[in-house]
N, C-alpha and C positions, 0 to 999 in steps of 0.2 A: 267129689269131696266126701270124706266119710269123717266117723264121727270124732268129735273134737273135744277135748278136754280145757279146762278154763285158760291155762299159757298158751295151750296152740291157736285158743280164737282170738285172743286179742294179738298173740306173733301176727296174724293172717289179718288183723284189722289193720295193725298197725305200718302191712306193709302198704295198704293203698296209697296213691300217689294223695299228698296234701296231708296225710294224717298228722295232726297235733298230739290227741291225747283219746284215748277211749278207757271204759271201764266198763264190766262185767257188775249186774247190780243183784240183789235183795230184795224187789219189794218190799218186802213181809218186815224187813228190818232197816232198807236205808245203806244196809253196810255195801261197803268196794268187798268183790267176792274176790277181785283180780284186775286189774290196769295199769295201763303203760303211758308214758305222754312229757309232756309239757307245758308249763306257762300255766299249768289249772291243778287246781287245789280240788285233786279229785275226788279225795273223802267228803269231800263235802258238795263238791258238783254231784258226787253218787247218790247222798243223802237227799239236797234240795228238791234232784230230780224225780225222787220216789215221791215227792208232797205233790208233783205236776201227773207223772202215772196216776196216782188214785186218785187226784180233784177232777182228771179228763172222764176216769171211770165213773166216778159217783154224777157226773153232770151225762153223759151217756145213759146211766141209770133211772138218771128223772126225766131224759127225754122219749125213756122207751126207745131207745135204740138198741136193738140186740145184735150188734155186731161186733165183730173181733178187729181190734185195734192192727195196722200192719204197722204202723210208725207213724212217730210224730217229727217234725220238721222245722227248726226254730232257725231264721233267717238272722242274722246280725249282718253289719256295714261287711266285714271281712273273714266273716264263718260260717259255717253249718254245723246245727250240732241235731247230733238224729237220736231218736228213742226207738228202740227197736224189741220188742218184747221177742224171748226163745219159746217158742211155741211146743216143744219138748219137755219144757220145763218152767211148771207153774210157778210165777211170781220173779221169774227172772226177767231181765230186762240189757239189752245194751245201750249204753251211751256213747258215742261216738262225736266229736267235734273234728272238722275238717277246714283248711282254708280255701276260702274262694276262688281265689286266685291261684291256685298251683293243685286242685284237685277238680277233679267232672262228678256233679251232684250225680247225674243217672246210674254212673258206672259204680259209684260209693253205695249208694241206698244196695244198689244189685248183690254189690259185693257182700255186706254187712248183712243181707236177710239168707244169701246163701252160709255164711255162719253163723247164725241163729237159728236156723233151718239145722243144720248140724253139728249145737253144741249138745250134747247130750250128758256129761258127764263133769263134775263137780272133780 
């Protein structure tokens, strides 16, 4: 895989098997830089999810944890939805939400950090 620009990572998010909805994020602002999906109101699943990035960061802060986030994993009845920070690229982040029943958690996390790993380019 080489480097990806914001359509082609969420095209390659969106093909995974189970994908609903993913979006490309902002830290620093909250803003959709870029997503695709269904069923979710993703300017604002973009923004909420920036309030959960920095509250996990600031509570890692106080516990003296100096470690780099790989993703976060939020379980619901009939989803996954994943945080995935582009390590390339300060303050960005992926959101991704998956359904349970028609996607493989291992093979999604895999897939989604191999494009994070190579989004490089706005």
């Amino acid at each position: 895989m080489s480097d990806l620009n914001l359509k082609q990572a969420v095209q390659q998010i969106m093909d995974i098997e189970g994908a609903i909805a993913t979006s490309i994020v902002d830290s620093e602002s909250g803003l959709m830089l870029e997503g695709d999906g269904r069923g979710i109101d993703l300017e604002y699943a973009s923004a909420g999810n920036t309030d959960l990035y920095h509250a996990k960061q600031k509570i890692m802060k106080a516990l003296n944890i100096n470690e780099s986030i790989e993703d976060f994993l939020i379980t619901l009845e009939t989803q996954y939805h994943i945080l995935m920070p582009c390590p390339h690229m300060e303050g960005v982040f992926i959101y991704f939400v998956m359904s349970k029943s028609h996607g493989t958690l291992a093979l999604a996390r895999r897939l989604v950090r191999d494009v994070a790993k190579n989004l490089t380019r706005l």
